[in-house]
C-alpha positions in Angstrom: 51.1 73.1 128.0 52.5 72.4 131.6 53.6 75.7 133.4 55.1 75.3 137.0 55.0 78.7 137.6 51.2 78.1 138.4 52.2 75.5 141.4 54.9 77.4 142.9 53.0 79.4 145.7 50.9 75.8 146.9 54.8 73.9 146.4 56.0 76.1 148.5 53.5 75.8 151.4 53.1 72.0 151.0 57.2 71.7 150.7 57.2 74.2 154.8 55.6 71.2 155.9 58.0 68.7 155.7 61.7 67.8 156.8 62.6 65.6 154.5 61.6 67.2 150.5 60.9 63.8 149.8 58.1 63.7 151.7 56.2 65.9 149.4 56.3 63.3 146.5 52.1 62.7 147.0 51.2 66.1 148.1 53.1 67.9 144.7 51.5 65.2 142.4 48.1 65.9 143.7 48.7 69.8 143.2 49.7 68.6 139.8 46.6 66.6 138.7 44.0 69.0 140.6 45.7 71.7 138.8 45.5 70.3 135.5 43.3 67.6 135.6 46.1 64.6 135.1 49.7 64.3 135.6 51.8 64.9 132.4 55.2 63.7 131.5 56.2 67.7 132.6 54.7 67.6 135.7 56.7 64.2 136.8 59.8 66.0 135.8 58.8 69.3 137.9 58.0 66.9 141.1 61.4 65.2 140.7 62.9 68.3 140.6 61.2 69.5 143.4 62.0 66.5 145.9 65.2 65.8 144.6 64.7 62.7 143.4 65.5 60.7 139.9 61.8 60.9 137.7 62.1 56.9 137.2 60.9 57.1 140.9 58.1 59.6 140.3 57.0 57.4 137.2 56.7 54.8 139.8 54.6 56.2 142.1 51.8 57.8 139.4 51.9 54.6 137.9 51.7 52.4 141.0 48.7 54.7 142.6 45.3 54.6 140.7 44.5 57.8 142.1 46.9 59.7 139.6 46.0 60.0 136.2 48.5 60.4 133.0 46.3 61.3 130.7 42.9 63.3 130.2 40.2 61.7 131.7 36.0 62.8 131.5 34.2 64.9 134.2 32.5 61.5 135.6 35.3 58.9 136.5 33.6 55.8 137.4 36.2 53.3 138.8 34.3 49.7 139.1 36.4 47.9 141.9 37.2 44.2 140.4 38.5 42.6 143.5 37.5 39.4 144.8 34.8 40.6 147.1 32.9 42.8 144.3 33.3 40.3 141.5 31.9 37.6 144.0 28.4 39.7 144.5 28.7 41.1 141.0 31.5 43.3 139.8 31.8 41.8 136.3 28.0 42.2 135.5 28.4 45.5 136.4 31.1 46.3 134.5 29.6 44.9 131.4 26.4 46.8 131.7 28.4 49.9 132.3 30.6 49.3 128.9 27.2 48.2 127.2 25.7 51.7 128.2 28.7 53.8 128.3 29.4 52.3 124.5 33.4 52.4 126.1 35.5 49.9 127.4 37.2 50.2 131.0 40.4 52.5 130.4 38.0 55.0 127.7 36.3 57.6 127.4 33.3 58.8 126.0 33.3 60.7 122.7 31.3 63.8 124.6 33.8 63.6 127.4 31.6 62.5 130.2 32.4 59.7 131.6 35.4 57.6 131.9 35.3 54.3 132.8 37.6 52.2 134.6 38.6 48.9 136.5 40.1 48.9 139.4 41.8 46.6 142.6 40.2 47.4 145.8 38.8 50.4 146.8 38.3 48.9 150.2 34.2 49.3 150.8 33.4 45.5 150.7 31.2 45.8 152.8 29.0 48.1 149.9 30.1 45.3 147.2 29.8 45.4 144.1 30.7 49.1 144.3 32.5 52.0 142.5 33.8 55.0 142.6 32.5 58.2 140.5 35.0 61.0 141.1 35.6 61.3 144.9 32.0 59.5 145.6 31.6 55.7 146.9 28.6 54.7 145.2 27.4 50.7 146.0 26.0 48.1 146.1 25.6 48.3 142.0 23.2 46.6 140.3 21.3 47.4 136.7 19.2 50.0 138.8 21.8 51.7 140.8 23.8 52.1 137.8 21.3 53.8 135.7 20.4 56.2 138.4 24.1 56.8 138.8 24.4 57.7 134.7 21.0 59.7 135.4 22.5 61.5 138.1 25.8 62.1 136.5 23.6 64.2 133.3 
């Protein structure tokens, strides 16, 4: 159950630093999702609120960023990037291998609640292609051995 009483101290200090509320749209969702863990249909309506701003727009922006989250994901988030530089030197047979030993698909998670796995555009670390993501953690270039020390590592 989403209660906004728990945000309002950190709204308040992240709301002192703007001029315009607006401003706070990112900062607010973040407090959301590290609060709870995603962003729920609640906490949009609490950040509209907040900024003064209709929720459509708010359901924009969590939808638009794949950094925001609407839903529970596991502790390990693995986010294979799929654009054109990591599916050149790989991506794709990463991503299979990952699904084959995950036994999940990209946008699942697995039944224990470890990992998630997901595809993504760009994270912008070509130069580490085929790469991914595991929670805040750049992890590349990915192949059949990288990725099982990266499961093994994740246990």
């Amino acid at each position: 159950m989403f209660d906004s009483k728990q945000f309002e101290k950190d709204a308040a200090e992240i709301m002192a630093r703007y001029d315009q509320k607006k401003a706070a749209t990112l900062p607010l969702l973040h407090l959301v999702q590290e609060k709870i863990g995603y962003i729920p249909p609640e906490g949009e309506q609490w950040v509209s609120e907040k900024v003064g701003v209709a929720i459509v727009h708010i359901r924009e922006v969590v939808s638009f960023y794949t950094m925001f989250r609407t839903k529970a994901i596991g502790k390990h988030h693995i986010q294979v990037c799929t654009n054109l530089p990591c599916v050149l030197r790989g991506a794709e047979q990463v991503m299979a291998y990952l699904k084959e030993r995950l036994g999940i698909d990209a946008g699942q998670t697995t039944p224990d609640g470890k990992f998630t796995l997901s595809s993504v555009e760009c994270l912008c670390a070509c130069e580490i292609a085929p790469m991914c993501q595991v929670n805040d953690r750049y992890i590349g270039p990915l192949d059949r051995a990288a990725v099982d020390k990266l499961l093994q590592d994740c246990v």
